[in-house]
Backbone and ligand atoms as CSV (ligand in chain L), in Angstrom:
chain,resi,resn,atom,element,x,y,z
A,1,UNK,N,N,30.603,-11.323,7.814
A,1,UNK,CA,C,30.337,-10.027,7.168
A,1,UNK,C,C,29.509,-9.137,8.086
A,2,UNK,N,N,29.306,-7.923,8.204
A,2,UNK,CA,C,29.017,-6.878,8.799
A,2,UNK,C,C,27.646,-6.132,7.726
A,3,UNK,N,N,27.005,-5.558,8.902
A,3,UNK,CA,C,26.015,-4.271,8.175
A,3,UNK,C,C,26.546,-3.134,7.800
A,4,UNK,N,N,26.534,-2.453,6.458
A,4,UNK,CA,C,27.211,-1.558,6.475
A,4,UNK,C,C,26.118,-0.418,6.740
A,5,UNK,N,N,24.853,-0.368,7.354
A,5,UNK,CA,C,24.237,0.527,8.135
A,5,UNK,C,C,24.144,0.840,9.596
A,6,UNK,N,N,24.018,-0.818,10.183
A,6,UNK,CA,C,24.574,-0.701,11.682
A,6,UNK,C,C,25.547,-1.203,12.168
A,7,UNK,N,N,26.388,-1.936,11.258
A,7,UNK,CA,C,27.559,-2.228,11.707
A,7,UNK,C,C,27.441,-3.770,12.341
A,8,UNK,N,N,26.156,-4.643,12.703
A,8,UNK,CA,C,26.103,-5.526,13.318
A,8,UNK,C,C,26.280,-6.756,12.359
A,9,UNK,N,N,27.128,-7.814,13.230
A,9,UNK,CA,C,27.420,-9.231,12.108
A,9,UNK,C,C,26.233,-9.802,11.877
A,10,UNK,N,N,26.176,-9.859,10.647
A,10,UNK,CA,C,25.367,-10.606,10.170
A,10,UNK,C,C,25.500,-12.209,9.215
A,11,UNK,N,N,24.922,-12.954,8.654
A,11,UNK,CA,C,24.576,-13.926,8.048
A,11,UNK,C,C,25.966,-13.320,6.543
A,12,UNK,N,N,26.921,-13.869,6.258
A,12,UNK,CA,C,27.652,-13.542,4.611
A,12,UNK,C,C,26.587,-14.080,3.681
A,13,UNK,N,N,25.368,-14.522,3.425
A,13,UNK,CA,C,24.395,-14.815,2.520
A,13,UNK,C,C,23.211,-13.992,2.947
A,14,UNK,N,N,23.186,-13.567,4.065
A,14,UNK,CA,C,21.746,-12.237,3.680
A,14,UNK,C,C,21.556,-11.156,3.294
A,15,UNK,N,N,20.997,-10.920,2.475
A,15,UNK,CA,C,20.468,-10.096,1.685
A,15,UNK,C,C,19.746,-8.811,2.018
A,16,UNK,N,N,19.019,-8.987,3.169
A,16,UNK,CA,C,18.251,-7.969,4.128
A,16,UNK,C,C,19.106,-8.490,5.612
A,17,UNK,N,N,19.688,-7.304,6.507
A,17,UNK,CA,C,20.097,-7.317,7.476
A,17,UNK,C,C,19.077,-7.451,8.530
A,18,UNK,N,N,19.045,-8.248,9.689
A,18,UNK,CA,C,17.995,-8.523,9.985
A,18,UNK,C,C,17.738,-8.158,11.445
A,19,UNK,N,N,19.525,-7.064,11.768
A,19,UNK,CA,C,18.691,-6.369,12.985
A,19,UNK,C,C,18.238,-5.008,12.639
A,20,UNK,N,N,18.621,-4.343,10.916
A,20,UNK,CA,C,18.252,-3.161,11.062
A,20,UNK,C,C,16.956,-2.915,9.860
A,21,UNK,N,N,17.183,-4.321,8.928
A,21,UNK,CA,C,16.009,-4.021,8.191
A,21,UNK,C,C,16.431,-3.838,6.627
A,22,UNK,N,N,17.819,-3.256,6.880
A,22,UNK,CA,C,18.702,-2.364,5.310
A,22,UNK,C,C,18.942,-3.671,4.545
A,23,UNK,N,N,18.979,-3.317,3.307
A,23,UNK,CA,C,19.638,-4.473,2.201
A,23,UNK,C,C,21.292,-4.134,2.703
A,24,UNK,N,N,21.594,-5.297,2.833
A,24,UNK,CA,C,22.903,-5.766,3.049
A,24,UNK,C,C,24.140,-5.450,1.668
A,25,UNK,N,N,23.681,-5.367,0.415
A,25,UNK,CA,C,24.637,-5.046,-0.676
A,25,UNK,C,C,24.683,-6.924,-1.472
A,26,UNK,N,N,24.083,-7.221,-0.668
A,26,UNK,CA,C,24.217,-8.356,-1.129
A,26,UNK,C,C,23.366,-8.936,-2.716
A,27,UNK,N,N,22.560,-8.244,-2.627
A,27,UNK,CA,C,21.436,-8.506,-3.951
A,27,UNK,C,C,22.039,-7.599,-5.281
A,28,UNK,N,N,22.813,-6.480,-4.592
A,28,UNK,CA,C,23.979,-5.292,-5.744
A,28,UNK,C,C,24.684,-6.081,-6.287
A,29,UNK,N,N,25.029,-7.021,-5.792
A,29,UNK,CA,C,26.837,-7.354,-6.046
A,29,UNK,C,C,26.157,-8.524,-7.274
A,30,UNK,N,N,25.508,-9.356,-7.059
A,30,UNK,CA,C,24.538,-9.583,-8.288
A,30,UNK,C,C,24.395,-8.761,-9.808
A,31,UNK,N,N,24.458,-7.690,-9.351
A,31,UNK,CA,C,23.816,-7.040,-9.991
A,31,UNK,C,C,24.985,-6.477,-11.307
A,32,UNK,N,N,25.911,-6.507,-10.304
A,32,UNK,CA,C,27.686,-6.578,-10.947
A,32,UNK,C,C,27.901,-6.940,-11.496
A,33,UNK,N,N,27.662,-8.014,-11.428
A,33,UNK,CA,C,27.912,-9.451,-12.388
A,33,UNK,C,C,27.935,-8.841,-14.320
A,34,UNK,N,N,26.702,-8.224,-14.271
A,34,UNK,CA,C,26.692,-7.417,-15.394
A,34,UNK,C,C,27.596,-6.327,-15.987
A,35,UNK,N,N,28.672,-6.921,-16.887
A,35,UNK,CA,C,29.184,-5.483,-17.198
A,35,UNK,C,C,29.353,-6.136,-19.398
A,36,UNK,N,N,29.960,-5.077,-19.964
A,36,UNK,CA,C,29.936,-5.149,-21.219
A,36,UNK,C,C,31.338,-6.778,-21.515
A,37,UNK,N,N,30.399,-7.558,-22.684
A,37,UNK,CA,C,31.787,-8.867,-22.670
A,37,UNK,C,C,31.551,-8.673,-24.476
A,38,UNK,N,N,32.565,-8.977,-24.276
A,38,UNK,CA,C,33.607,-8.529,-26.034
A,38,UNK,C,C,32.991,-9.813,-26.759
A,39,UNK,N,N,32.838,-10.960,-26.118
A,39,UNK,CA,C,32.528,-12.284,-26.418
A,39,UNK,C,C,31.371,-12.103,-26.995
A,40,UNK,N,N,30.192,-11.845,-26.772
A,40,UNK,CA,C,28.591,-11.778,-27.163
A,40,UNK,C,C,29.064,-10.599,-28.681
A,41,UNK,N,N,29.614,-9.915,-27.746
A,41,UNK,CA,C,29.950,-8.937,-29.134
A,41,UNK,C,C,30.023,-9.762,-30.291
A,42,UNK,N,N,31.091,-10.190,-30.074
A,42,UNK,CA,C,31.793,-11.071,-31.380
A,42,UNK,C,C,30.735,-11.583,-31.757
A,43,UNK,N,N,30.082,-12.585,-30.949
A,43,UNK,CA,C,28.736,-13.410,-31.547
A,43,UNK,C,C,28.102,-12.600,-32.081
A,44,UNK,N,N,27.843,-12.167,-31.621
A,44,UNK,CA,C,26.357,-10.907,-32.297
A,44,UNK,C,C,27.089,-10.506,-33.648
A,45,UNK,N,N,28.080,-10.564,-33.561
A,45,UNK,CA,C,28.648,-9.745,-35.188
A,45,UNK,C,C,28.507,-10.509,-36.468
A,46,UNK,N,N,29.070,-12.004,-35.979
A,46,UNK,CA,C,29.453,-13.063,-36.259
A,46,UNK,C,C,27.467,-13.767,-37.350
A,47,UNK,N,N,26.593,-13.420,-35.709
A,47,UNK,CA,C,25.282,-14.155,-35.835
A,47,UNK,C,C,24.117,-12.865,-35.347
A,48,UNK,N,N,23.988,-12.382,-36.363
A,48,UNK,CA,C,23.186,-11.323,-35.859
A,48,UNK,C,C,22.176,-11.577,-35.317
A,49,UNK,N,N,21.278,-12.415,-35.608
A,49,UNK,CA,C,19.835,-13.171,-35.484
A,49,UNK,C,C,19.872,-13.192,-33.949
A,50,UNK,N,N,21.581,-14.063,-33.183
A,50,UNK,CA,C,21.423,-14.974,-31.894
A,50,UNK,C,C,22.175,-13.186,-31.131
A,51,UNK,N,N,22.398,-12.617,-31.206
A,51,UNK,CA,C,22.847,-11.227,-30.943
A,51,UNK,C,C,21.406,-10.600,-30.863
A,52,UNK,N,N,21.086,-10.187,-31.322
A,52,UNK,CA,C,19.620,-9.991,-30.949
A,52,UNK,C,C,18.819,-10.658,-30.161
A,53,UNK,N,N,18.277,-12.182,-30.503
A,53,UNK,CA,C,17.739,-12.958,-29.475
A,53,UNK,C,C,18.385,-12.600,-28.146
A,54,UNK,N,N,19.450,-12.520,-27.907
A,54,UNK,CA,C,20.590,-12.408,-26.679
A,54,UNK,C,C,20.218,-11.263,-25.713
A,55,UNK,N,N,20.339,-10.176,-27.021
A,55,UNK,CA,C,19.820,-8.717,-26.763
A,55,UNK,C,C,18.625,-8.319,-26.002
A,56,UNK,N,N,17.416,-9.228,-26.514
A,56,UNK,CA,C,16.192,-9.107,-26.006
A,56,UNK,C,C,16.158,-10.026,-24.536
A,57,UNK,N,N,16.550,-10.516,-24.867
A,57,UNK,CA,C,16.944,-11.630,-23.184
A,57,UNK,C,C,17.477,-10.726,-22.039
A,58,UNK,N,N,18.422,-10.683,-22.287
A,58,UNK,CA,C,19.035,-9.912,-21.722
A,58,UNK,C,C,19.103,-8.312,-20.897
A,59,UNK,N,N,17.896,-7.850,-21.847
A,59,UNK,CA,C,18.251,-6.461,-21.937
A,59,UNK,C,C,17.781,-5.967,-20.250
A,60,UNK,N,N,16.848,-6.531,-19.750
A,60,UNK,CA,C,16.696,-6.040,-18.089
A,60,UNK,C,C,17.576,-6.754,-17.215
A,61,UNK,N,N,17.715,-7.671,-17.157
A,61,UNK,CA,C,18.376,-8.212,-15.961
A,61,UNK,C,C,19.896,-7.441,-16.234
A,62,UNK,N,N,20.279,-7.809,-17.371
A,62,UNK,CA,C,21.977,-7.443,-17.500
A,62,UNK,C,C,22.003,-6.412,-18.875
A,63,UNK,N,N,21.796,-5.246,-18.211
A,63,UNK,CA,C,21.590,-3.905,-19.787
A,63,UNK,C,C,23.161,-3.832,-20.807
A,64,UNK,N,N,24.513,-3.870,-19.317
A,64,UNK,CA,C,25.213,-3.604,-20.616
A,64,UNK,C,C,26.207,-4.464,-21.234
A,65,UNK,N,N,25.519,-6.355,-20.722
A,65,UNK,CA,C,25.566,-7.419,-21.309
A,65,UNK,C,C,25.046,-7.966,-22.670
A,66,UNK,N,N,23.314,-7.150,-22.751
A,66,UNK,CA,C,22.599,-7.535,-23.517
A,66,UNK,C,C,23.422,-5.988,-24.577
A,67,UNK,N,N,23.534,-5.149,-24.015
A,67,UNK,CA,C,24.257,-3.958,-25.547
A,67,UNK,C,C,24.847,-4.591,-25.841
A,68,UNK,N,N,26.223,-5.283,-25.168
A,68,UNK,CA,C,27.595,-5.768,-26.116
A,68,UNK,C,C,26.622,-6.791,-27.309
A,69,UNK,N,N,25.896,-7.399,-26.984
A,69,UNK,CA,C,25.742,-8.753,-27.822
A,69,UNK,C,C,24.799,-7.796,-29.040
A,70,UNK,N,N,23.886,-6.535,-28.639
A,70,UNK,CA,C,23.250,-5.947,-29.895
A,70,UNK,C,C,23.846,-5.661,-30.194
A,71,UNK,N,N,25.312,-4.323,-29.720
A,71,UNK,CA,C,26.105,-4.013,-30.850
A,71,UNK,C,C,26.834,-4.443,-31.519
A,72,UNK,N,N,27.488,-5.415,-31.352
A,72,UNK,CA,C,28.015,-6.622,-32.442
A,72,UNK,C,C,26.788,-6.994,-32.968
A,73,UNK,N,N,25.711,-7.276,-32.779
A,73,UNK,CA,C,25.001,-7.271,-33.976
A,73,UNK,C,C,24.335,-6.478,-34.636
A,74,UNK,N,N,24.549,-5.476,-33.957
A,74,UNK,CA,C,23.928,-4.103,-35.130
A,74,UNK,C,C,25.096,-4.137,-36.010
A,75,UNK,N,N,26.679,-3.877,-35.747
A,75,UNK,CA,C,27.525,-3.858,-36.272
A,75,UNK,C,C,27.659,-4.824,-37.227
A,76,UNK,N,N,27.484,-6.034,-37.279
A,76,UNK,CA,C,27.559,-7.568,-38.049
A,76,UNK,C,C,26.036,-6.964,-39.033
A,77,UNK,N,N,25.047,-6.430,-38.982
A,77,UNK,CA,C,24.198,-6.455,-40.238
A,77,UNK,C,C,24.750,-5.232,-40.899
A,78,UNK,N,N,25.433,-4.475,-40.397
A,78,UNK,CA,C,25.746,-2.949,-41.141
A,78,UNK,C,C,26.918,-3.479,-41.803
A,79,UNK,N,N,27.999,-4.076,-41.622
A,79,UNK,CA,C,28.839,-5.077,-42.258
A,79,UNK,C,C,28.780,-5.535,-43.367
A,80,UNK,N,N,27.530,-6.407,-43.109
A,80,UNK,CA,C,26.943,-7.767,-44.095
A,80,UNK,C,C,26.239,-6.721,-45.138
A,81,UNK,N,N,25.245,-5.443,-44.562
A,81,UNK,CA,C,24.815,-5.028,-45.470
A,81,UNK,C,C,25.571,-4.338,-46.835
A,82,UNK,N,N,26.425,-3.692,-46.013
A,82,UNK,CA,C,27.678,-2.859,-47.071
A,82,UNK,C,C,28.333,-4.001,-47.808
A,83,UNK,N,N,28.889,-5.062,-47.642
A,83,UNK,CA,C,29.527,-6.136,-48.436
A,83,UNK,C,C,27.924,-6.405,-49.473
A,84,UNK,N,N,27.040,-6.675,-49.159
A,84,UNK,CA,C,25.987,-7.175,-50.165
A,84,UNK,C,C,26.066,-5.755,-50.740
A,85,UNK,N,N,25.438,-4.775,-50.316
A,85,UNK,CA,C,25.754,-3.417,-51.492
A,85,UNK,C,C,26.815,-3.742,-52.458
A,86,UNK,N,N,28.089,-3.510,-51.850
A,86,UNK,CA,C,29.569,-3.819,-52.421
A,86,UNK,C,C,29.501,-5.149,-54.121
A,87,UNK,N,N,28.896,-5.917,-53.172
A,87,UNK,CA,C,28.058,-7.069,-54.514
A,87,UNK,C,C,27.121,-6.868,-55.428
A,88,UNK,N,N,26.279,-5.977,-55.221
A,88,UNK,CA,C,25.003,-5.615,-56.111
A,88,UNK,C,C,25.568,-4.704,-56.988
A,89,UNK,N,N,26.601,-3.908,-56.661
A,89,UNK,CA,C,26.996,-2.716,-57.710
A,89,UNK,C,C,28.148,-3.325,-58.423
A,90,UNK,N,N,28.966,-4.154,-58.011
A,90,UNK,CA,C,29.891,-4.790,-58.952
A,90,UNK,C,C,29.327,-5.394,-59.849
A,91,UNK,N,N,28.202,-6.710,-59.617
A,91,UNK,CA,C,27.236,-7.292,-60.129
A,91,UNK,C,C,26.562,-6.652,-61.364
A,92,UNK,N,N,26.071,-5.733,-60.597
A,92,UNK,CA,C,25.320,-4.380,-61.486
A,92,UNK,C,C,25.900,-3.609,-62.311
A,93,UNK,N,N,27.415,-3.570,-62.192
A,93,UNK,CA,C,28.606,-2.769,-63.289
A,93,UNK,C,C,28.971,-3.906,-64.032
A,94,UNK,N,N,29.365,-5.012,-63.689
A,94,UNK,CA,C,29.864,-6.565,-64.330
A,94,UNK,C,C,28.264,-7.010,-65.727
A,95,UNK,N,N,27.196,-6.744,-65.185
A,95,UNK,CA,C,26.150,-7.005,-65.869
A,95,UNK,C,C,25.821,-5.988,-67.226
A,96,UNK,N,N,25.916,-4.687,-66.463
A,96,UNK,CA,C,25.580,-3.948,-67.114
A,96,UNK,C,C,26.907,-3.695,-68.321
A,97,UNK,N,N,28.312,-3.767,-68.540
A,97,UNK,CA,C,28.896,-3.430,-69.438
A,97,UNK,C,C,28.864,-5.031,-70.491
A,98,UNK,N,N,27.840,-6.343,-69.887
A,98,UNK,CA,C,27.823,-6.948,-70.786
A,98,UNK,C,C,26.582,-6.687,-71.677
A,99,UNK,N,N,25.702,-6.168,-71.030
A,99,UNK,CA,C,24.504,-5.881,-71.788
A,99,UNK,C,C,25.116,-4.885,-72.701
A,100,UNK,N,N,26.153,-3.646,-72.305
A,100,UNK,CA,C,26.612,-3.133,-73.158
A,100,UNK,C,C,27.313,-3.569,-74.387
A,101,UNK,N,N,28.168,-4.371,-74.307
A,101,UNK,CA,C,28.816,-4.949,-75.149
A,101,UNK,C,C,27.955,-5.762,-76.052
A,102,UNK,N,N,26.892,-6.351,-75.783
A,102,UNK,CA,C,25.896,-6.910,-76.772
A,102,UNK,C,C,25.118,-5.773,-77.768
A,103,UNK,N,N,24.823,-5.149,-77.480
A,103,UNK,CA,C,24.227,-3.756,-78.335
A,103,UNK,C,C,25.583,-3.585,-78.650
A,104,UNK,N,N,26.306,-3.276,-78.815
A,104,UNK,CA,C,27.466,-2.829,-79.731
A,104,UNK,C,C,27.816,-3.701,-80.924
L,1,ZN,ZN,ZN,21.959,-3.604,9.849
């Protein structure tokens, strides 16, 4: 591999080029590694709790590794929350026309 500042061969594992001083790209490409995975998503949707934990782990080294896994779990409690709403008012209509029906 080559410097892409002076052009001189260098080491394919160094990181700092070591006749000119420049980071080699080598510590970037690392850095790549990080992009958004559908997978954490899912988890996070799935397990909001470990989507979060994930989230907070995550969130410096790999930012838009650790989003996918919060927004599946932001998404997975906004979900869960609307289905439990969805339950409390059926619940709450199912309850309430028996209380009705007893007074009658
Ligand atoms: Zn160099």
């Amino acid at each position: 591999m080559y410097c892409n500042t002076c052009g001189n061969e260098i080491n394919e594992n160094a990181v700092v080029c070591p006749k000119c001083g420049c980071a080699t790209g080598k510590s970037s490409s690392v850095v790549k590694q990080d992009a958004p995975n559908t997978g954490f998503a899912v988890l996070g949707f799935f397990f909001p709790l470990i989507g979060l934990i994930l989230y907070l782990i995550w969130k410096t080294e790999t930012p838009l590794k650790a989003k996918s896994a919060g927004k599946g779990a932001l998404i997975g409690v906004i979900v869960s929350a609307a289905i439990s709403l969805f339950y409390i008012i059926l619940i709450g209509a199912f309850v309430g026309s028996m209380a009705g029906g007893y007074y009658y």
